[in-house]
Every structure is written in C-alpha cells, then in structure tokens.
ZADO-1210 file (C-alpha; in nm, 4 decimals, padded with zeros to 6 digits):
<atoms>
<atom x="07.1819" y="00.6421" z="10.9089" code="UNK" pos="1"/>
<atom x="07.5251" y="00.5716" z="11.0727" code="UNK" pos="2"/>
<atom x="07.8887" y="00.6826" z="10.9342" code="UNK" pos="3"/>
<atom x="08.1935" y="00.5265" z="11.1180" code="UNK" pos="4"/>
<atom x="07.9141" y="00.5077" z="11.4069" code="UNK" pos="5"/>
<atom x="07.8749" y="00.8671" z="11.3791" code="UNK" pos="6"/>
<atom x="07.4743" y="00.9429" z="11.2911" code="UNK" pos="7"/>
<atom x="07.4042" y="01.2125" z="11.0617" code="UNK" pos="8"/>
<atom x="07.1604" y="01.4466" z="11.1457" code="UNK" pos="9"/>
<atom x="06.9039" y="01.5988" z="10.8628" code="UNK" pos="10"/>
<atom x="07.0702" y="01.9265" z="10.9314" code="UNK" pos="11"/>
<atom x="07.4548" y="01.7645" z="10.8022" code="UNK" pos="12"/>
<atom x="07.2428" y="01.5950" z="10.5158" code="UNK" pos="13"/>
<atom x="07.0774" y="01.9186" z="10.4216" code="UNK" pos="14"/>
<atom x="07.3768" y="02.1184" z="10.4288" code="UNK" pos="15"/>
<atom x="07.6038" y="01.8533" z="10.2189" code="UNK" pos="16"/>
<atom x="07.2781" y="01.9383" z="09.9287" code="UNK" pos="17"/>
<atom x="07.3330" y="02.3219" z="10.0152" code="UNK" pos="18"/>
<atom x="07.6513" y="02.2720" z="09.8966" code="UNK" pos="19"/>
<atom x="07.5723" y="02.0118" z="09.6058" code="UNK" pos="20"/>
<atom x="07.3285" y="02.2902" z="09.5078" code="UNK" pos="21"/>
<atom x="07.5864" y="02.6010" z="09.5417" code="UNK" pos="22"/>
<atom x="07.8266" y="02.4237" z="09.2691" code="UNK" pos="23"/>
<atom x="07.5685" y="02.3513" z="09.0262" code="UNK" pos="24"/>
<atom x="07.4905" y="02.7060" z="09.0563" code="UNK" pos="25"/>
<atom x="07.8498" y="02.8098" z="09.0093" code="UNK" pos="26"/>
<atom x="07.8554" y="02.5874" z="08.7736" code="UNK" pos="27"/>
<atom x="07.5208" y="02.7200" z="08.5635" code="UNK" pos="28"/>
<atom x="07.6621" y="03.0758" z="08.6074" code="UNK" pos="29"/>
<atom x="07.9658" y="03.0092" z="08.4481" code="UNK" pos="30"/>
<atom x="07.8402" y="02.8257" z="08.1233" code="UNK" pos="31"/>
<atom x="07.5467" y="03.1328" z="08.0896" code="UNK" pos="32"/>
<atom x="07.9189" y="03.3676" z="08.0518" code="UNK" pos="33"/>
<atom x="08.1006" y="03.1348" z="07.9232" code="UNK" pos="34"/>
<atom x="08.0707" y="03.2347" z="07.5273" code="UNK" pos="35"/>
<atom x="08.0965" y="03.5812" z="07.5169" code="UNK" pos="36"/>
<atom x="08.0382" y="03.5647" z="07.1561" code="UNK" pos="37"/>
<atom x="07.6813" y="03.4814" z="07.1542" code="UNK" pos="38"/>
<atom x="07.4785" y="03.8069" z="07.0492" code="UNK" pos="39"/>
<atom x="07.0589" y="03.8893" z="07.0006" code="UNK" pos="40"/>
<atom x="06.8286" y="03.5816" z="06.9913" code="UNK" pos="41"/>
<atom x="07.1136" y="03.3128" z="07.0871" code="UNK" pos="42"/>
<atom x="07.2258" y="03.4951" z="07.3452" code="UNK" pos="43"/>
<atom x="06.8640" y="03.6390" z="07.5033" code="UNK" pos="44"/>
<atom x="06.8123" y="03.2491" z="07.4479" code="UNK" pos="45"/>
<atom x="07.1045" y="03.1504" z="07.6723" code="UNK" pos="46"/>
<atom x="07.0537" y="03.3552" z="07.9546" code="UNK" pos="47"/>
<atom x="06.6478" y="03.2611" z="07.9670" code="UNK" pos="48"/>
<atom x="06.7811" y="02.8984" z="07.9849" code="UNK" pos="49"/>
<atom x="07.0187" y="02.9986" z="08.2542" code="UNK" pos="50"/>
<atom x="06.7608" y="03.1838" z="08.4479" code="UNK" pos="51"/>
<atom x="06.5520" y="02.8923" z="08.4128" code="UNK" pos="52"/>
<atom x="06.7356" y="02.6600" z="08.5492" code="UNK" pos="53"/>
<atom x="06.8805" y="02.8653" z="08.8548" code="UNK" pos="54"/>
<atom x="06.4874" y="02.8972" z="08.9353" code="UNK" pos="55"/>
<atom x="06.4834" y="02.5332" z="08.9842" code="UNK" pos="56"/>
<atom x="06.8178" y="02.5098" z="09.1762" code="UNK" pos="57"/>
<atom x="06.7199" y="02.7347" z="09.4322" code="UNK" pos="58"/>
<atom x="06.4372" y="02.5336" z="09.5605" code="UNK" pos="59"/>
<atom x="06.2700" y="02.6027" z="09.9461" code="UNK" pos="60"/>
<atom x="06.5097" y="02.3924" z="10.0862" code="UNK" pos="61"/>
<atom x="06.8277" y="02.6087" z="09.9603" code="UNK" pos="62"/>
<atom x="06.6114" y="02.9307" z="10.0323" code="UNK" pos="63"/>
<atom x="06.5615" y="02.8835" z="10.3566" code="UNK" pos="64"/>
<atom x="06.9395" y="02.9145" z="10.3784" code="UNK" pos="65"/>
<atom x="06.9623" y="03.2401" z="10.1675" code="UNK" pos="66"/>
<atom x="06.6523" y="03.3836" z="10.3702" code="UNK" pos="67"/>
<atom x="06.8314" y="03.3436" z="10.6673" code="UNK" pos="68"/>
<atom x="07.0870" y="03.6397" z="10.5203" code="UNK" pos="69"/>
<atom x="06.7868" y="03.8882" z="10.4843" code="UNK" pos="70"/>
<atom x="06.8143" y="04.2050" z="10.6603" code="UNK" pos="71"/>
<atom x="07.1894" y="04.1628" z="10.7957" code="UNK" pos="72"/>
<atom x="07.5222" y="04.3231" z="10.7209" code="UNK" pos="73"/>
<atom x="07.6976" y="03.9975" z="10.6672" code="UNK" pos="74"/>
<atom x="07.4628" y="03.8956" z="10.4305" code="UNK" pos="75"/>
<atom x="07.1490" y="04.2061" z="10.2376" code="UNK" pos="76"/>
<atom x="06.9955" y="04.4439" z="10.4016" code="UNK" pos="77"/>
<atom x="06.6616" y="04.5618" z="10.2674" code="UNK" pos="78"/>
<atom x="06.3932" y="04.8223" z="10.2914" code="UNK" pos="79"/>
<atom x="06.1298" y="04.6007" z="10.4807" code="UNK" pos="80"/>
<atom x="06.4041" y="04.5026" z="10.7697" code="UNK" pos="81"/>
<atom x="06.1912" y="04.6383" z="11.0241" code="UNK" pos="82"/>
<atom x="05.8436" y="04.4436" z="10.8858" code="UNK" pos="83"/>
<atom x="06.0653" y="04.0619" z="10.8307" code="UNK" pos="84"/>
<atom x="06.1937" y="04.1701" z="10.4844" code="UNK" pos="85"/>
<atom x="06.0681" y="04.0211" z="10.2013" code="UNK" pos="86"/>
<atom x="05.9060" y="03.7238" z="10.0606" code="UNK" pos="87"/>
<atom x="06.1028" y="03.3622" z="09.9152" code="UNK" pos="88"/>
<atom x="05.9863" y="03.4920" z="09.5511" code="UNK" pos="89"/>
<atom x="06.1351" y="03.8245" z="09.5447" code="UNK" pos="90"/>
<atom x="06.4064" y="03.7430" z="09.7578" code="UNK" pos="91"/>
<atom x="06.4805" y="03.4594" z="09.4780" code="UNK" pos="92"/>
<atom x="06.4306" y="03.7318" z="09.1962" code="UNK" pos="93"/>
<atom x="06.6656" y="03.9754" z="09.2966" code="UNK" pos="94"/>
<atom x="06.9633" y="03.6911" z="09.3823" code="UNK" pos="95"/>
<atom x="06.9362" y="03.5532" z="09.0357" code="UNK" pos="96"/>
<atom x="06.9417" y="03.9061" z="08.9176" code="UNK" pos="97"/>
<atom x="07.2439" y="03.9743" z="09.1179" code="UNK" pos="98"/>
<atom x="07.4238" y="03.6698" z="09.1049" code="UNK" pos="99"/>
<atom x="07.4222" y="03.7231" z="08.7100" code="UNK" pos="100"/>
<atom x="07.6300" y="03.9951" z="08.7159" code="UNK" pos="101"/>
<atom x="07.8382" y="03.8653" z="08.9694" code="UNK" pos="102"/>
<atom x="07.7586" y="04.0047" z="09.3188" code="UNK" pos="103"/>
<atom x="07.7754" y="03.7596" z="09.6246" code="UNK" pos="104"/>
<atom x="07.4579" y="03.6513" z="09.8877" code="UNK" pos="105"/>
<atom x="07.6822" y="03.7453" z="10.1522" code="UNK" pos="106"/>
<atom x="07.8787" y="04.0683" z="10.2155" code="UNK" pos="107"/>
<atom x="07.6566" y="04.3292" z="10.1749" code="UNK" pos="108"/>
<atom x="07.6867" y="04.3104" z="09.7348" code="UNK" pos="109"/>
<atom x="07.3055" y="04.4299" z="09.7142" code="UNK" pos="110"/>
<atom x="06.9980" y="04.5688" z="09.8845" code="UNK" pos="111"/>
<atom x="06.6875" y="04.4911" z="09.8310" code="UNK" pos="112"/>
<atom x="06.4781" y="04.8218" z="09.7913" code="UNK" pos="113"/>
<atom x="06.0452" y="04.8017" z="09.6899" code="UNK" pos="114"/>
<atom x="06.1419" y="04.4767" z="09.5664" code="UNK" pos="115"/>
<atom x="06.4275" y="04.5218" z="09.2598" code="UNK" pos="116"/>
<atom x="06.7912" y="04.5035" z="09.3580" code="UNK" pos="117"/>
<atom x="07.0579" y="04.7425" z="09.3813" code="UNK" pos="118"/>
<atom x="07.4052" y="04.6851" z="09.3743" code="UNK" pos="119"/>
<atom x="07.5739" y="04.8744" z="09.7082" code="UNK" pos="120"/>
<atom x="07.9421" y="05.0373" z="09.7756" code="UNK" pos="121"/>
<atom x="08.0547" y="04.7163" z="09.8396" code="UNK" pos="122"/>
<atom x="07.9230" y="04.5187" z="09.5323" code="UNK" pos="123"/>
<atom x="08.0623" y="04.7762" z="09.2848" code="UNK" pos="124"/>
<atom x="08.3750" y="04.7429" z="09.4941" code="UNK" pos="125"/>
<atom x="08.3648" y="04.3462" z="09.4747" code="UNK" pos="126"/>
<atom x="08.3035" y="04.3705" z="09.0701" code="UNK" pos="127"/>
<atom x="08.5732" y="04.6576" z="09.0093" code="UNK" pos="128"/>
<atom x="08.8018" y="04.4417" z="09.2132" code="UNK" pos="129"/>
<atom x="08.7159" y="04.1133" z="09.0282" code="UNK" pos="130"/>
<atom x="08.7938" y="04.2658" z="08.6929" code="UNK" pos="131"/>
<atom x="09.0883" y="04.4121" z="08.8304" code="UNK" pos="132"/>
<atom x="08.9897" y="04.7216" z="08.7677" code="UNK" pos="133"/>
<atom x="09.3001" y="05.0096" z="08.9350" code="UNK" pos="134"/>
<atom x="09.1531" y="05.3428" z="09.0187" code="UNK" pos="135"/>
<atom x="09.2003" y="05.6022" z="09.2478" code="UNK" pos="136"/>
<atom x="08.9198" y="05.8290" z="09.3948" code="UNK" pos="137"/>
<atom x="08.9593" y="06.1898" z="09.5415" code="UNK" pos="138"/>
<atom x="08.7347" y="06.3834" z="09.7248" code="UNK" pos="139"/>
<atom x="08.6383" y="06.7570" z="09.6389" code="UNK" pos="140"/>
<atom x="08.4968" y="06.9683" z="09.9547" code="UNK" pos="141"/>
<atom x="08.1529" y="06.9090" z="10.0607" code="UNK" pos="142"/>
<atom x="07.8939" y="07.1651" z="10.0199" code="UNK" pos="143"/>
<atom x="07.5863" y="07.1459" z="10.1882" code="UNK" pos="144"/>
<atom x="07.2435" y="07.2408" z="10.0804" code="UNK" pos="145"/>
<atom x="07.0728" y="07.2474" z="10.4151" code="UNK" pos="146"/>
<atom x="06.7362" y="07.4052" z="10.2842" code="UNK" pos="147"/>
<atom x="06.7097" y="07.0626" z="10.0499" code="UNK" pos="148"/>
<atom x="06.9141" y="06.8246" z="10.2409" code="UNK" pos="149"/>
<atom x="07.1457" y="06.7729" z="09.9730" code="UNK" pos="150"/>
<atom x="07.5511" y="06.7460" z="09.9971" code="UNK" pos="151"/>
<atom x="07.7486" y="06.8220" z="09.6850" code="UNK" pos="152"/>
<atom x="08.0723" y="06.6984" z="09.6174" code="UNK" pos="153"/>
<atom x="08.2993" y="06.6460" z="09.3224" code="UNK" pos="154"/>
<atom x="08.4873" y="06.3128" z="09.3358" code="UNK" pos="155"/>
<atom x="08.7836" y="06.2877" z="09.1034" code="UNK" pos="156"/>
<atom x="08.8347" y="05.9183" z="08.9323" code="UNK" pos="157"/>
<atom x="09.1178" y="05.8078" z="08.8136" code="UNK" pos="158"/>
<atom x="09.1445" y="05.5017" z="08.6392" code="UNK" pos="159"/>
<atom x="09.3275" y="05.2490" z="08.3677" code="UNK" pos="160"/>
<atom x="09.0031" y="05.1727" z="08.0680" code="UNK" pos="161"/>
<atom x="09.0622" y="04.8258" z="07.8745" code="UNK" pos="162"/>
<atom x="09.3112" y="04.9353" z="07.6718" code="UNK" pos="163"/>
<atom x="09.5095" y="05.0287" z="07.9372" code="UNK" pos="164"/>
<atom x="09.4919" y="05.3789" z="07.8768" code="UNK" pos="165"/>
<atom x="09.4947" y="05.6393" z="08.1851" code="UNK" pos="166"/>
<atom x="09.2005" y="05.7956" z="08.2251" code="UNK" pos="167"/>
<atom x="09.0755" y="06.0719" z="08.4632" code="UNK" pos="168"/>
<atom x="08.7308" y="06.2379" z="08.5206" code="UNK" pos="169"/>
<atom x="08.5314" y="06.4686" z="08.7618" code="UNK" pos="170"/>
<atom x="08.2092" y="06.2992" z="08.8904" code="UNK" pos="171"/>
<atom x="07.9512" y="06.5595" z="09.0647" code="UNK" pos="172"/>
<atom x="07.7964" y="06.4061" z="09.3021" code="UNK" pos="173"/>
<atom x="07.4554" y="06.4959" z="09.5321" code="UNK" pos="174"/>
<atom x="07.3745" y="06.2654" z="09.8480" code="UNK" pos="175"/>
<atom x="07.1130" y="06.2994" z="10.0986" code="UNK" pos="176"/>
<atom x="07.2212" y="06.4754" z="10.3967" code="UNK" pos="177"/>
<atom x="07.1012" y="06.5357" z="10.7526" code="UNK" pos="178"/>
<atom x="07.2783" y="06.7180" z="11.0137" code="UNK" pos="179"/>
<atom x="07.4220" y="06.4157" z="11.1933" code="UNK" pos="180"/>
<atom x="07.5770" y="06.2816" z="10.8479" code="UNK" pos="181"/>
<atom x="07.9553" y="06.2667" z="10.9049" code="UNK" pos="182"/>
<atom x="08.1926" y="06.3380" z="10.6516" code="UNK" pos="183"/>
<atom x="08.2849" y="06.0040" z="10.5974" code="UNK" pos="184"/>
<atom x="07.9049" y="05.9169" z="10.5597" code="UNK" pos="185"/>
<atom x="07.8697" y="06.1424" z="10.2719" code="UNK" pos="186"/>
<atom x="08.2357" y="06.0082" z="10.1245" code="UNK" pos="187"/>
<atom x="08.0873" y="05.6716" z="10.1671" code="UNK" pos="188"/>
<atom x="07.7612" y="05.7213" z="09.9732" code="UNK" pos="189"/>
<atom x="08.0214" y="05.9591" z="09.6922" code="UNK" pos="190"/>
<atom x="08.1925" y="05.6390" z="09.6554" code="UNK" pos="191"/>
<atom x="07.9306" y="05.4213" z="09.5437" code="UNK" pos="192"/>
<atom x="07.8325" y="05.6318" z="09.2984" code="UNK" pos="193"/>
<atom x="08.1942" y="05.6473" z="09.2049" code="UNK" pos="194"/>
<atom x="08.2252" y="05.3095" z="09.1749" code="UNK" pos="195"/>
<atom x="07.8995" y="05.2543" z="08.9790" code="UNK" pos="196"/>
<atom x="07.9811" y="05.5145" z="08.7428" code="UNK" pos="197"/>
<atom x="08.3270" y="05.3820" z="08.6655" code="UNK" pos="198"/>
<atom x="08.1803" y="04.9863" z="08.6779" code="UNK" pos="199"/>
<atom x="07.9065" y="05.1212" z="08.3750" code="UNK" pos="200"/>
<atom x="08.1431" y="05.3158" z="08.1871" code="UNK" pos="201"/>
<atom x="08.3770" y="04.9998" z="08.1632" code="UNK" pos="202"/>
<atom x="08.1092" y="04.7700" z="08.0963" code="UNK" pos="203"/>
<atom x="07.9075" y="04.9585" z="07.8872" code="UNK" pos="204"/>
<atom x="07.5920" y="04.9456" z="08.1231" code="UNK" pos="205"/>
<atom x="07.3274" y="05.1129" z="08.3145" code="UNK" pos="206"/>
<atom x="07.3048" y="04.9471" z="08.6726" code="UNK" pos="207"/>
<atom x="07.1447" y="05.1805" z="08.8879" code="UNK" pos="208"/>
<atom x="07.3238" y="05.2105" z="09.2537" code="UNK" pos="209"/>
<atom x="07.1313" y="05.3103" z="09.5799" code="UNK" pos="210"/>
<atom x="07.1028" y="05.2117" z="09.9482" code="UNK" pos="211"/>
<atom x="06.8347" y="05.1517" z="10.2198" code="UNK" pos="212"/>
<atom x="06.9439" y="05.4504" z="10.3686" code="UNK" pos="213"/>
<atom x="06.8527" y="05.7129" z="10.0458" code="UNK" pos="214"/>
<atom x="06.5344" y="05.4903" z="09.9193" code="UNK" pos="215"/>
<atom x="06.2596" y="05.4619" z="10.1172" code="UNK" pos="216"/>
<atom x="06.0120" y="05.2838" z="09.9647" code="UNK" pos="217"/>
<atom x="05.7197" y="05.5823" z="09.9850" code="UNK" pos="218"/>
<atom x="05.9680" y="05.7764" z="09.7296" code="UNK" pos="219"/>
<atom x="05.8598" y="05.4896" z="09.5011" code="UNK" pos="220"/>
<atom x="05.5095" y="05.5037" z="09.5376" code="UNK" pos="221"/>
<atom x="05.4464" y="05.8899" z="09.6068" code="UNK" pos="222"/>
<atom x="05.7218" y="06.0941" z="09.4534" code="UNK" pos="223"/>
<atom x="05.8222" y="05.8752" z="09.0866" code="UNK" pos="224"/>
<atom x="05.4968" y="05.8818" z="08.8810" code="UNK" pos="225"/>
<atom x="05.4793" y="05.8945" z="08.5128" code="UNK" pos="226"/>
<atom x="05.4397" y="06.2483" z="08.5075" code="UNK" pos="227"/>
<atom x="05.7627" y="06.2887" z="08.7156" code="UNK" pos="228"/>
<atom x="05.9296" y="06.0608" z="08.4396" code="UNK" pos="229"/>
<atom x="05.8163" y="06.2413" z="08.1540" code="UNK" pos="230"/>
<atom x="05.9051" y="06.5552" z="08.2310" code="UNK" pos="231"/>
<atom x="06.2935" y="06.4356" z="08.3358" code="UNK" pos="232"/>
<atom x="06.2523" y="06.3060" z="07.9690" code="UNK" pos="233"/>
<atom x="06.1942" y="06.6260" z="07.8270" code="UNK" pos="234"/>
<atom x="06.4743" y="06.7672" z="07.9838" code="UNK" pos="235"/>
<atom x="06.7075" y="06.5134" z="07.9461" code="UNK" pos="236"/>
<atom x="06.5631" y="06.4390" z="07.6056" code="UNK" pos="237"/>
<atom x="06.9115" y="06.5632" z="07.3687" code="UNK" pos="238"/>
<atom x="07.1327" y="06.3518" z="07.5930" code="UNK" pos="239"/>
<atom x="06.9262" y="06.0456" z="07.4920" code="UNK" pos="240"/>
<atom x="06.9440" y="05.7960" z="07.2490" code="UNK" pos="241"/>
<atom x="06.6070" y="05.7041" z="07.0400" code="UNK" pos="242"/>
<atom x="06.6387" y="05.3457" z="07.1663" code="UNK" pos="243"/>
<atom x="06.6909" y="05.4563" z="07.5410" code="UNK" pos="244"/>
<atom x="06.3533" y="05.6825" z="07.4961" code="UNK" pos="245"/>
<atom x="06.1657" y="05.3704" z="07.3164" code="UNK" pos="246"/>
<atom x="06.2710" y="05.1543" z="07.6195" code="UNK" pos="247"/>
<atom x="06.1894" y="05.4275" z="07.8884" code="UNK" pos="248"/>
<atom x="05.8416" y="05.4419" z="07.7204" code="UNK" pos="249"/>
<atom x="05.7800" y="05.0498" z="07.6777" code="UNK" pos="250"/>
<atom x="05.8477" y="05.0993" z="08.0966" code="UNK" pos="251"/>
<atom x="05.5419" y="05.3659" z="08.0973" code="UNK" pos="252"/>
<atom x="05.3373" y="05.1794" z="07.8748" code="UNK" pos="253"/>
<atom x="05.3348" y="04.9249" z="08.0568" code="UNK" pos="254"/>
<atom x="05.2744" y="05.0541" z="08.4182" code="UNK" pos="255"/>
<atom x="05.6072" y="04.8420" z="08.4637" code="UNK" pos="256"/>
<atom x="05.6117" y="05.0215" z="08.8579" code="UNK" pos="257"/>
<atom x="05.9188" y="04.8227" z="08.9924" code="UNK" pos="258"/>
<atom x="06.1237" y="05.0211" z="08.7378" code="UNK" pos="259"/>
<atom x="06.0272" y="05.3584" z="08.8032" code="UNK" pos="260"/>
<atom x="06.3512" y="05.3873" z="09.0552" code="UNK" pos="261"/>
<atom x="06.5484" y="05.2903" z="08.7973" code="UNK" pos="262"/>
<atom x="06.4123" y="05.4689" z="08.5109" code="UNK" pos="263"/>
<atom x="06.4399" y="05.7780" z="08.7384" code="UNK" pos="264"/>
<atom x="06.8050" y="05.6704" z="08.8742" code="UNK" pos="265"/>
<atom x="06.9349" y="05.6957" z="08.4679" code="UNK" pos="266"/>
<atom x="06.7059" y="06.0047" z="08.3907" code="UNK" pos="267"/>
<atom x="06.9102" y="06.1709" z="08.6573" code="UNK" pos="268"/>
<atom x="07.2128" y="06.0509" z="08.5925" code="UNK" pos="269"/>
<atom x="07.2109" y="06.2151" z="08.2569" code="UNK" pos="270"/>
<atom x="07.4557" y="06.5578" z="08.2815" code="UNK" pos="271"/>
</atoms>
C-alpha cells in the first residue's frame, strides 16, 4: 500500500489502530462515569458492560503494546520483574482495574504485586491532582524500630474536603526499614500512604496502597492466612461495620487468595 509514494509499513498501520483503539477506550471510560447518578443494580450493570467491552478493546494486538510497559519506571513495575513479569491476562486485569479509577499505563500509577494492583505514590498523586485536590503534608521525626525493621513517623495532612472546608489530621505511619533506607526513602513510602489516606477519605473508599519494594509476594502466600485475618478481625472488630465484616468473610469463604493483601492492608489500617 502506497501514500503520496510513501509505503506504509504494518508497524505505522498497527500503531494508527493503537491509537483508534486508545480513544474508544477513552471514550468507553468516560460514558461508564459519565452518570454519576446511577446507583445498585443499574449501576453494577453499567460498569459490567463497561468492563466488558474494554475486555474486547484491548485485544493481543493492543497488548502487546501495553506489555511492552511491564516492569519499567516509565511505564509498571511489578513483583515478577526479575522472572518477565506477568502474563497478557493479568496484566489486562489489573489495567482495566486501574484505568477505572483513573490511573495511567504509563508513569508509574500502579504496581502489579501476586497479581492484583496497587495504586503507587505517584498514582494517588496523579488522582489527588486530577480532582484538584490542595493539601499540604509535614513530616514528624522518624523513629526507628531496628529489632522489627519498622520506621515510625507521624505525617501531618492538611487539606481543603468538598465543601471547601480546611481540614487537618495526624496520620501515623509504619514503613519497612533497613539500614541503608534514607530519610527521604522512608518520606517517600509516608507519602503514599498520605496520599492514599487522604484520596479514600475524599472519595469515600478503601483502595489499598503498597509497592514492590514492601510486598514480596512470599508475604502473600506464607505470612496472610485466614487465621492471620481472623484474628486482626477480632481485634479490629468495634472499629468495623457489620457489612465490612460480612464482606471480609464472603473473602474467607471463598478462599478468594488474591485478596488476602488487601483484606489485611484495611484490617491494619483500622486505628
């Protein structure tokens, strides 16, 4: 095929249906938000329709693009880096997931961490931002809990709600730590938090934050069991609602193991 004498190669082609692809995405996004008023069946109805039909947007062909991001700052990292990352279908799984609430492919939004997706410093950055969210952090002075490997810090957020109200709270925070983690390390992992903490209290939600640095996945597999679960449960149990302990349980119940991190992640998060 021949343009002004020019010939276009399969690779132009391809990327001209990347692109075709990319706004039909956009595109799909934007009608699954676009009527906020839609509530219970109509809008659980919606969003399946939506997820549907991003499934069969993001053929092989557009994949292979997106796949090419795995394991790279510019684009996610993930916990299987070091073994080629992870397969098309999870890789798929987790985009759609993050897409729909408005992270990016590229940039480091997310990581991909024994196969669910986590938003990162930077996503809860790019969201904050996008809602135009002004805050202010401050850092309280590190303490370190060398027998455990722990650093404790309070980080002090200051912030505007929806109503435009000033708001300020203290966030205590607990990172891993290692004695070549710089201050700024530990800041960096306090701000996360920070921002994912602020992001859910605005929105109402319970996105779980984390890294490929503080989740390996053997903590999955050998250190969150059902026991582990239950017994944050019974701790935590007067800060919970009944529906977040029926939901926690449906997640037991149903040996649902890909949301033990994040079952744990809220458990904790609890104070």
């Amino acid at each position: 095929m021949y343009i002004i004498g020019k010939q276009v190669t399969d690779k132009t082609m391809n990327t001209d249906k990347n692109l075709q692809v990319s706004r039909k995405i956009d595109s799909e996004i934007t009608q699954i938000f676009s009527n906020q008023q839609l509530q219970g069946f109509e809008k659980a109805l919606k969003l399946s329709e939506g997820i549907s039909q991003l499934r069969t947007l993001l053929d092989k062909n557009y994949m292979s693009s997106i796949m090419g991001l795995q394991g790279s700052k510019i684009g996610f990292r993930t916990d299987k880096d070091k073994e080629s990352g992870y397969s098309e279908d999870v890789v798929k799984d987790c985009l759609i997931e993050a897409v729909l609430i408005g992270l990016q492919p590229a940039g480091n939004h997310f990581n991909i961490i024994a196969g669910n997706m986590y938003p990162t410093k930077e996503g809860f950055g790019y969201l904050l931002e996008q809602d135009g969210v002004n805050y202010t952090l401050r850092f309280g002075p590190t303490k370190i809990d060398a027998p455990n490997k722990v650093a404790r810090l309070d980080v002090e957020i200051e912030y505007f709600d929806k109503d435009a109200v000033q708001q300020k709270t203290i966030l205590p925070v607990s990172t891993k730590w290692n004695t070549y983690a710089t201050d700024d390390a530990i800041q960096g992992k306090a701000t996360r938090k920070a921002r994912a903490w602020l992001y859910n209290k605005l929105h109402g939600t319970q996105i779980s934050d984390s890294d490929i640095s503080e989740v390996p996945h053997e903590l999955i597999t050998e250190t969150i069991t059902t026991e582990s679960i239950k017994e944050l449960i019974k701790k935590k149990k007067d800060l919970l609602s009944n529906d977040e302990i029926s939901r926690i349980d449906s997640v037991i119940a149903e040996e649902r193991t890909k949301d033990y991190k994040k079952v744990f992640d809220f458990l904790t998060s609890k104070k």
